[in-house]
Biopython code that builds the backbone (N, CA, C, O; Angstrom):
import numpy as np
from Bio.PDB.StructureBuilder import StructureBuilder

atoms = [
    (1, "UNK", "N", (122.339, 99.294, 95.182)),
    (1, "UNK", "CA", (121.064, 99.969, 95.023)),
    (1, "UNK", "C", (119.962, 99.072, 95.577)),
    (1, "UNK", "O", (119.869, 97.913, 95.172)),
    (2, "UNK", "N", (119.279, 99.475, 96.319)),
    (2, "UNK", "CA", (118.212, 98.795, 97.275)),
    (2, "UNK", "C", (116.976, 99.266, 96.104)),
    (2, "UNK", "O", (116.671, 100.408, 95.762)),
    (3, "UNK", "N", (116.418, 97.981, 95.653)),
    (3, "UNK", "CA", (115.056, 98.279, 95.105)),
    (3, "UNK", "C", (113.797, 98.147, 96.121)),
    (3, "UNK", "O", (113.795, 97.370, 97.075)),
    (4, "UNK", "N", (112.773, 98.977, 95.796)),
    (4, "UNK", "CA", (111.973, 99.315, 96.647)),
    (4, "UNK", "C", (110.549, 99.964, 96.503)),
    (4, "UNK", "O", (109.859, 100.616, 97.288)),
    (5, "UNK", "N", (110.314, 99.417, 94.815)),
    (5, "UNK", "CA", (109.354, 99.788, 94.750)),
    (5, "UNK", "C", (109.278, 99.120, 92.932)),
    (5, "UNK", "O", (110.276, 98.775, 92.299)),
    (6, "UNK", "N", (107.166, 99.064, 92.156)),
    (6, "UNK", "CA", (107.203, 98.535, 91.211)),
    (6, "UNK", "C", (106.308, 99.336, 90.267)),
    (6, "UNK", "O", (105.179, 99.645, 90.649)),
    (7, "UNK", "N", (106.664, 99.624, 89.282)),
    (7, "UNK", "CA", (106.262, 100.870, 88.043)),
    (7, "UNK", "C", (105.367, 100.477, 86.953)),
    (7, "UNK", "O", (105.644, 100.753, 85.786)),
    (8, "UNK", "N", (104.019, 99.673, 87.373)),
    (8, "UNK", "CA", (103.938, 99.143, 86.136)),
    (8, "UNK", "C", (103.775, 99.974, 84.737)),
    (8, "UNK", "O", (104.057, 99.598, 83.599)),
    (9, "UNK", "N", (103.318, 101.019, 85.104)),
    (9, "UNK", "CA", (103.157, 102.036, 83.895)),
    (9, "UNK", "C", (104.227, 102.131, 83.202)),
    (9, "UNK", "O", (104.198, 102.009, 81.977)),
    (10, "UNK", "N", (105.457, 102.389, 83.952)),
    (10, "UNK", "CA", (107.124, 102.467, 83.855)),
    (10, "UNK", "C", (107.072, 101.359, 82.855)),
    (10, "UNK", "O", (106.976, 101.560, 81.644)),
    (11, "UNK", "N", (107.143, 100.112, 83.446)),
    (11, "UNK", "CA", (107.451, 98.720, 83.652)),
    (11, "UNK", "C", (108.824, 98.184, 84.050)),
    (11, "UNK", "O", (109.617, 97.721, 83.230)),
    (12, "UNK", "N", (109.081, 98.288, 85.516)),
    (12, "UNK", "CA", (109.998, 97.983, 86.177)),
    (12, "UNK", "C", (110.247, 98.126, 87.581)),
    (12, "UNK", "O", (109.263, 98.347, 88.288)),
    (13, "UNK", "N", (111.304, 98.047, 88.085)),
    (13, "UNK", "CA", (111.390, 97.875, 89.200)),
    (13, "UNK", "C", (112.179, 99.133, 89.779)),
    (13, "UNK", "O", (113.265, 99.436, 89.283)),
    (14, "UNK", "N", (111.681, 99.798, 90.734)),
    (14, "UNK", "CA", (112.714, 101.531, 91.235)),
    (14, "UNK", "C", (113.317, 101.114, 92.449)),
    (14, "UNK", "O", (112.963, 100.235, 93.236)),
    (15, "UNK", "N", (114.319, 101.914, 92.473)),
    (15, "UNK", "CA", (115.384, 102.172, 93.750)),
    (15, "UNK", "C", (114.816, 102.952, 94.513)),
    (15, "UNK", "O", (113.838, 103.630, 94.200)),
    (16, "UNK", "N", (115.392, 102.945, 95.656)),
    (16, "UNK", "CA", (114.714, 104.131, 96.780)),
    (16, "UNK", "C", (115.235, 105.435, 96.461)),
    (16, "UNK", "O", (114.520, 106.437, 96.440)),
    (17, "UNK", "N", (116.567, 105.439, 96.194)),
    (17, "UNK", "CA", (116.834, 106.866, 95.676)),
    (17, "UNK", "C", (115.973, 107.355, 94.424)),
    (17, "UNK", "O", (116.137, 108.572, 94.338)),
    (18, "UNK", "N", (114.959, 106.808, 93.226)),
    (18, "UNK", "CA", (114.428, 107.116, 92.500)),
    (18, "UNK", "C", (113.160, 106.972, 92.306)),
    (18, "UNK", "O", (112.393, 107.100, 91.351)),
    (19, "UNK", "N", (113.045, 106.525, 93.976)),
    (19, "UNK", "CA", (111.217, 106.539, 94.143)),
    (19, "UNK", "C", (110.994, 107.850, 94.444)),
    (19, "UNK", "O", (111.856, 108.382, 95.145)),
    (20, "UNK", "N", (109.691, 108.776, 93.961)),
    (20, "UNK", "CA", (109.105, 109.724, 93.846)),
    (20, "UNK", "C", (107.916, 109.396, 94.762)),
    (20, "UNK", "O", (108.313, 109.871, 95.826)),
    (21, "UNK", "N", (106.900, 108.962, 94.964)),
    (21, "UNK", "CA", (106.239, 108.693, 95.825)),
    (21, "UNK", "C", (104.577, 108.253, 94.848)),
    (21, "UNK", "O", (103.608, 107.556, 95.149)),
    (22, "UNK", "N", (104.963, 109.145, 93.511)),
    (22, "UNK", "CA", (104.360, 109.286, 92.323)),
    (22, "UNK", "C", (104.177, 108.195, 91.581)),
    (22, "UNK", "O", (103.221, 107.420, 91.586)),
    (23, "UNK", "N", (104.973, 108.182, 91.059)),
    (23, "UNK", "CA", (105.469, 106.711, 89.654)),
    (23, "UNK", "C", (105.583, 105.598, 90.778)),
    (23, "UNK", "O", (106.371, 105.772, 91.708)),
    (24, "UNK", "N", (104.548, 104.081, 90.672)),
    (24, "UNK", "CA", (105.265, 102.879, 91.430)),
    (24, "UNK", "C", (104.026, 103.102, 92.689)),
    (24, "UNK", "O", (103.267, 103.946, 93.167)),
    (25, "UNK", "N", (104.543, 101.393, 92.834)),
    (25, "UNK", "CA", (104.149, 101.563, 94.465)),
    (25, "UNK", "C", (104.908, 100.558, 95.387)),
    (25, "UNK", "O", (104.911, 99.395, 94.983)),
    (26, "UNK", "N", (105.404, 100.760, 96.294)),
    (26, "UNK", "CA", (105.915, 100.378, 97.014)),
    (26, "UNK", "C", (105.633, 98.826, 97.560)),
    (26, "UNK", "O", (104.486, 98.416, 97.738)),
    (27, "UNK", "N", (107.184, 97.765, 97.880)),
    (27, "UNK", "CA", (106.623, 96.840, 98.031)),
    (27, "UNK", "C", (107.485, 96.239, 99.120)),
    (27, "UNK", "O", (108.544, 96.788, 99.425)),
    (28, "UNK", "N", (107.112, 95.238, 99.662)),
    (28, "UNK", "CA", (108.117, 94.606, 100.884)),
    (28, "UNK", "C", (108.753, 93.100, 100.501)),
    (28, "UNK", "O", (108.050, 92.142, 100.182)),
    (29, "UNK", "N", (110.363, 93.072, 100.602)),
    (29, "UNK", "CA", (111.359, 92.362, 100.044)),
    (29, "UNK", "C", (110.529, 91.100, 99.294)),
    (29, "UNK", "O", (110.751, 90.760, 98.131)),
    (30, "UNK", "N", (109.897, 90.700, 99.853)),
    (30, "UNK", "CA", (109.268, 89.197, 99.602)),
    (30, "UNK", "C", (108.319, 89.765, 98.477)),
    (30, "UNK", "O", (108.571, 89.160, 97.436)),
    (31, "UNK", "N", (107.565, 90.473, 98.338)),
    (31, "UNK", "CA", (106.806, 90.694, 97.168)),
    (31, "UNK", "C", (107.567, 91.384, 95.869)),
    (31, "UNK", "O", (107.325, 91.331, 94.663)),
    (32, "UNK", "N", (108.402, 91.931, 96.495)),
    (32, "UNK", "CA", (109.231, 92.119, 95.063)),
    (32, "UNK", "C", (110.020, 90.866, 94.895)),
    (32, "UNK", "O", (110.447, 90.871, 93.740)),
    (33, "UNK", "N", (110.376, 89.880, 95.477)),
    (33, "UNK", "CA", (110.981, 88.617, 95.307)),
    (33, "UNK", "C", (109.851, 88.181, 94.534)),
    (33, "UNK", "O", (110.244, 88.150, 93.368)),
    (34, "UNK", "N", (108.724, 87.852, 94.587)),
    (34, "UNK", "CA", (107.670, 86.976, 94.109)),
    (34, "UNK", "C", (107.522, 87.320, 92.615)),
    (34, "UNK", "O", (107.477, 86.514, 91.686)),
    (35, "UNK", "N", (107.439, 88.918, 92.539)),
    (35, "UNK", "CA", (106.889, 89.902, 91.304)),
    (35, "UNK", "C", (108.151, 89.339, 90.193)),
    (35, "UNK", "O", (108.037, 89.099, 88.991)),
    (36, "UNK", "N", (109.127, 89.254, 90.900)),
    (36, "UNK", "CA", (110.408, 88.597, 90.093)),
    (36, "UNK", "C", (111.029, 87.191, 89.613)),
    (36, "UNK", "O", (111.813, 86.894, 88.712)),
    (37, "UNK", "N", (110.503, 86.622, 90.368)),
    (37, "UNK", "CA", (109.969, 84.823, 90.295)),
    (37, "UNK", "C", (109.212, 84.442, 89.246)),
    (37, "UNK", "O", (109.440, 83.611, 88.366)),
    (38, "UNK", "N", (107.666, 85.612, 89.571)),
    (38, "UNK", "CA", (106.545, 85.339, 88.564)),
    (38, "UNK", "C", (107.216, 85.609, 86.857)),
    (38, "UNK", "O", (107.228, 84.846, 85.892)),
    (39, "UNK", "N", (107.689, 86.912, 87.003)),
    (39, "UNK", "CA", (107.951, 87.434, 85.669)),
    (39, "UNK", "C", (109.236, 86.824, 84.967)),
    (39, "UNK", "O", (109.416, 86.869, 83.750)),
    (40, "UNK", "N", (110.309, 86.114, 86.092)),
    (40, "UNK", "CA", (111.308, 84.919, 84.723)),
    (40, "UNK", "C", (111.018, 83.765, 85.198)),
    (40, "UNK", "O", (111.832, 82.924, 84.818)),
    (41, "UNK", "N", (110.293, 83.397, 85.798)),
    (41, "UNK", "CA", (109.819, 81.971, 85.348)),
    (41, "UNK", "C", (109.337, 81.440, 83.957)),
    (41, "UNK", "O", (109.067, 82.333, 83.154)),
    (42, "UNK", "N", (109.204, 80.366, 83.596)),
    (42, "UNK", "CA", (109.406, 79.947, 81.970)),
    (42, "UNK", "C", (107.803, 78.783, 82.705)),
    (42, "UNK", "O", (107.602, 78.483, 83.882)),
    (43, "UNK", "N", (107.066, 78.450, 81.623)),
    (43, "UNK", "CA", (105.812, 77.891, 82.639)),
    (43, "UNK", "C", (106.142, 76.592, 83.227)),
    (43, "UNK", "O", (105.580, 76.206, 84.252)),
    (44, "UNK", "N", (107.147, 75.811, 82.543)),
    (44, "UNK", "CA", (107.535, 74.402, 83.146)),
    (44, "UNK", "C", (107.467, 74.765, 84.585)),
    (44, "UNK", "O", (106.601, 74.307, 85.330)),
    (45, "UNK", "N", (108.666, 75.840, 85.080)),
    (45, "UNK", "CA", (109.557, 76.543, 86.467)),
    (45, "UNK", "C", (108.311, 76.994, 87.113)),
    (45, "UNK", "O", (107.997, 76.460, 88.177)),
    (46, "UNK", "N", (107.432, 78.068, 86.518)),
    (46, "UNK", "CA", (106.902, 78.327, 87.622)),
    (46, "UNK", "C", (105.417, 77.935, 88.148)),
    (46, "UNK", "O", (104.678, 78.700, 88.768)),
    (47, "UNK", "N", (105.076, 76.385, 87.726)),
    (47, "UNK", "CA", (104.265, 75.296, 88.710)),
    (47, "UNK", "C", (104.965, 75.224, 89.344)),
    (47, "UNK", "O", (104.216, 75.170, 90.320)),
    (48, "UNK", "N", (106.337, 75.133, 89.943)),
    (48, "UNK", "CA", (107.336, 74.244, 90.685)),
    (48, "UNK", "C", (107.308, 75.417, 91.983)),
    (48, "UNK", "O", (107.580, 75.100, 93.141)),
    (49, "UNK", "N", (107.048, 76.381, 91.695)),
    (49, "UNK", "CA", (107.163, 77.558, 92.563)),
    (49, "UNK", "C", (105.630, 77.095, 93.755)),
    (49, "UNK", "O", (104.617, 76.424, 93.558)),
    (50, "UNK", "N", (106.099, 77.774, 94.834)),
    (50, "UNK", "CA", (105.007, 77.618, 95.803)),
    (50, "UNK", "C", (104.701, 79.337, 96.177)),
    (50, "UNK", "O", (105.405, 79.633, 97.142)),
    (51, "UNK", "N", (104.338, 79.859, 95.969)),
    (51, "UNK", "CA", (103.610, 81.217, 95.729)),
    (51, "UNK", "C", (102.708, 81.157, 97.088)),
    (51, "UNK", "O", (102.044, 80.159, 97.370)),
    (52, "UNK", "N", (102.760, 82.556, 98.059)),
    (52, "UNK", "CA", (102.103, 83.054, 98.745)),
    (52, "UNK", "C", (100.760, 83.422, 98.232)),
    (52, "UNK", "O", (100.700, 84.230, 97.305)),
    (53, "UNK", "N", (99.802, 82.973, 98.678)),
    (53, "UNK", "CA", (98.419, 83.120, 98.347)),
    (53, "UNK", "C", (97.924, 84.414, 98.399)),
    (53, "UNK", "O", (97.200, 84.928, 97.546)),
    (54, "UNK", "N", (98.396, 85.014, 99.588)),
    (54, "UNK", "CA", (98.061, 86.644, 100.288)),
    (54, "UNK", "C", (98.672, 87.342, 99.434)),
    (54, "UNK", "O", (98.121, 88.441, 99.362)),
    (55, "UNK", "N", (99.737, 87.240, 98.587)),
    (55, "UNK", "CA", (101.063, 88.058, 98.313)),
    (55, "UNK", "C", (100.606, 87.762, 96.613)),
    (55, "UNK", "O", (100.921, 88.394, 95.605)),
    (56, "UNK", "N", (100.013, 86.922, 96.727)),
    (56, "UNK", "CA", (99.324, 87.012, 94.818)),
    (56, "UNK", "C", (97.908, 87.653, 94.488)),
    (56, "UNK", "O", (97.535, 88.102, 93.405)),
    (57, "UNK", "N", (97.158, 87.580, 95.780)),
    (57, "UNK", "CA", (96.082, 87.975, 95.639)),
    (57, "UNK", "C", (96.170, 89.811, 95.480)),
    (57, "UNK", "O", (95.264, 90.418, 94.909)),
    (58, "UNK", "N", (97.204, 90.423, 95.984)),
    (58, "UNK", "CA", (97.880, 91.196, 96.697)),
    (58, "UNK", "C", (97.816, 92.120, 95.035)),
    (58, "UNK", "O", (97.074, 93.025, 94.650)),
    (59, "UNK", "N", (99.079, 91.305, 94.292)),
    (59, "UNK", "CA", (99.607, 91.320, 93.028)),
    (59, "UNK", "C", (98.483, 91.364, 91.888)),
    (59, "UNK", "O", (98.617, 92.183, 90.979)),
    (60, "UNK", "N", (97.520, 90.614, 91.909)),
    (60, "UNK", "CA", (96.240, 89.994, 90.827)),
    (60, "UNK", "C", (95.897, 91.611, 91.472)),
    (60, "UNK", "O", (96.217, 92.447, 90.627)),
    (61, "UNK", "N", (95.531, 92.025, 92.295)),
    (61, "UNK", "CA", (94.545, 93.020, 92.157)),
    (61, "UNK", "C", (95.572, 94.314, 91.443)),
    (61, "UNK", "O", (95.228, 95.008, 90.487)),
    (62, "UNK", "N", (96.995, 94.424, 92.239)),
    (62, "UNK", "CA", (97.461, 95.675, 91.714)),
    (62, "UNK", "C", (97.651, 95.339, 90.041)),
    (62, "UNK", "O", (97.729, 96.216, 89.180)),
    (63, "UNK", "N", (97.687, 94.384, 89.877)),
    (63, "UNK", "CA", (97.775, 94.408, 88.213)),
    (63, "UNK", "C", (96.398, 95.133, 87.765)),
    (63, "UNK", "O", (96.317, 96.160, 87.091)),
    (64, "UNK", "N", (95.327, 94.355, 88.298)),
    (64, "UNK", "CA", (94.305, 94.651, 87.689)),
    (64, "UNK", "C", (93.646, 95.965, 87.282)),
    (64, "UNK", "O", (92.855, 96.221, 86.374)),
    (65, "UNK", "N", (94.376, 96.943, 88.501)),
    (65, "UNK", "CA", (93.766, 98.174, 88.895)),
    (65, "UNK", "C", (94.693, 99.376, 87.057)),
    (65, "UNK", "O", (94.398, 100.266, 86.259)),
    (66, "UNK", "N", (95.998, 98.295, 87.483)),
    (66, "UNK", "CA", (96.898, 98.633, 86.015)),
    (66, "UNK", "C", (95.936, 98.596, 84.802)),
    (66, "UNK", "O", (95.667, 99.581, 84.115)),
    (67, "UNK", "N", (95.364, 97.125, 84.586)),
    (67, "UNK", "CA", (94.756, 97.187, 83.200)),
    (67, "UNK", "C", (94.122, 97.915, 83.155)),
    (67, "UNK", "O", (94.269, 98.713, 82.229)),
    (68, "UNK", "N", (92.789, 98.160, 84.305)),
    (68, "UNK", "CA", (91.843, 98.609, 84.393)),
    (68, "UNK", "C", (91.983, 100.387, 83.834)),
    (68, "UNK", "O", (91.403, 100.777, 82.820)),
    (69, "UNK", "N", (92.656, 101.096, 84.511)),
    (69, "UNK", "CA", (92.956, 102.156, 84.723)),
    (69, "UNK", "C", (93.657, 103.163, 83.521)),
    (69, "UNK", "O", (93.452, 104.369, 83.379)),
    (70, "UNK", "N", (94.807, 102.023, 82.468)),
    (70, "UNK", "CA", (95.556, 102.436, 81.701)),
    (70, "UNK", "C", (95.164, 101.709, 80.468)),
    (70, "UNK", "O", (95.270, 102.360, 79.429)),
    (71, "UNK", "N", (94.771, 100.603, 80.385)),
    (71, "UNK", "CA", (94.413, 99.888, 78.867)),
    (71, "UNK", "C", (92.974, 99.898, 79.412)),
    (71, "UNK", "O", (92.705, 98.744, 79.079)),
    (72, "UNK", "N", (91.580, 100.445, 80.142)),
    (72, "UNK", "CA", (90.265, 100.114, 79.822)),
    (72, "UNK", "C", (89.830, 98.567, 80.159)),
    (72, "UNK", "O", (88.786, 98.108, 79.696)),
    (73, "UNK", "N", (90.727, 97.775, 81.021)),
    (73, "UNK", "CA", (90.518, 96.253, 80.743)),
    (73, "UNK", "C", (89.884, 95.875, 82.125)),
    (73, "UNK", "O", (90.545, 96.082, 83.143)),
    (74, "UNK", "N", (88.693, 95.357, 82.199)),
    (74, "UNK", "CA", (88.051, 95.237, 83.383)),
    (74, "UNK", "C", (88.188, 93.897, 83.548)),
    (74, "UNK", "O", (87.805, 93.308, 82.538)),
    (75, "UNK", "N", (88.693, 92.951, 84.663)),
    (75, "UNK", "CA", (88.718, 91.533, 84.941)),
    (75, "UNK", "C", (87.469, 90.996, 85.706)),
    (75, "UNK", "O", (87.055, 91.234, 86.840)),
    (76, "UNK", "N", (87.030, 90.229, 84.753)),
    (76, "UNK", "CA", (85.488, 90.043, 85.847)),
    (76, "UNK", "C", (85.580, 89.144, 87.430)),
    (76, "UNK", "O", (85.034, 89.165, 88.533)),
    (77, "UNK", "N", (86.724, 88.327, 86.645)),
    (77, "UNK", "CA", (87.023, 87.320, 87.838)),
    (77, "UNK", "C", (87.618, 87.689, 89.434)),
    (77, "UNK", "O", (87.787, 86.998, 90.439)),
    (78, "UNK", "N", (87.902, 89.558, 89.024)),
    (78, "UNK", "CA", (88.731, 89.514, 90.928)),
    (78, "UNK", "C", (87.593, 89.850, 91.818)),
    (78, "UNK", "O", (87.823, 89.959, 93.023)),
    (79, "UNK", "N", (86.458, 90.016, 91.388)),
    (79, "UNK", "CA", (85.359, 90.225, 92.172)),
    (79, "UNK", "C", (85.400, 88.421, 93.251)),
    (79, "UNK", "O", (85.625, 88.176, 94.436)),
    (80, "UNK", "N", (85.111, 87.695, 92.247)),
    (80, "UNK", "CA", (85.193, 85.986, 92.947)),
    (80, "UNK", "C", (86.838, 85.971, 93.283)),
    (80, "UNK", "O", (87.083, 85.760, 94.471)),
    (81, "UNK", "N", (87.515, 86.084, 92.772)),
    (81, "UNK", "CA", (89.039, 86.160, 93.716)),
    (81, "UNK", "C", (89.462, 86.758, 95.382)),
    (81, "UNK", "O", (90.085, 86.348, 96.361)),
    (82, "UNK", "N", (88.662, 88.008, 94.953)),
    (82, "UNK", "CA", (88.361, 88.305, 96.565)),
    (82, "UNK", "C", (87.570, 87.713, 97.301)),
    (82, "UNK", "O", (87.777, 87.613, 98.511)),
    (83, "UNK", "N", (86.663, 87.279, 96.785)),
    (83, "UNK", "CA", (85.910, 86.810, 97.390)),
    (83, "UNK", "C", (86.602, 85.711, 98.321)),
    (83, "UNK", "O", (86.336, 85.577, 99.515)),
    (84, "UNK", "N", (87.200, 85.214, 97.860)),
    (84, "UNK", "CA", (87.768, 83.457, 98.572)),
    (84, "UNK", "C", (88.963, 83.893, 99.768)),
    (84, "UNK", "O", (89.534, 83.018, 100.418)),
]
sb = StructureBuilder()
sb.init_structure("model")
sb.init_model(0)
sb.init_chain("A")
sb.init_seg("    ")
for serial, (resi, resn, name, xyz) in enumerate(atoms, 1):
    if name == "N":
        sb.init_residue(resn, " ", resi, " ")
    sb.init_atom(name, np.array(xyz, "f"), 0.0, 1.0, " ", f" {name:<3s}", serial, name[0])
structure = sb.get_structure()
């Protein structure tokens, strides 16, 4: 099963046969590698990680749009995140 996409509402990760176009959004191998790095890393492990800058900034916002959208949670800081 080729995964190929990420649900946060769901909370998980979809196959292509069970992507809808709806639920998720679509991601490319390396960012679902990262999304999966980030989330079992333990905090010792993941300082040790060297993380794509583009590919987190990428991530920080689609989370954000999550909080924002489904829990009411506005992040003040991605305004200055984009910024840089």
């Amino acid at each position: 099963t080729q995964i190929t996409a990420v649900s946060y509402v769901d909370g998980g990760f979809i196959c292509q046969e069970c992507f809808d176009g709806l639920n998720g959004k679509k991601y490319s191998s390396i960012e679902l590698k990262t999304i999966r790095l980030i989330f079992k890393s333990d905090i010792n492990s993941f300082c040790a990680h060297n993380f794509d800058d583009e590919i987190c900034i990428k991530l920080i916002n689609d989370l954000s749009i999550f909080l924002e959208t489904q829990l009411n949670i506005k992040l003040k800081s991605i305004k200055m995140l984009n910024a840089i």
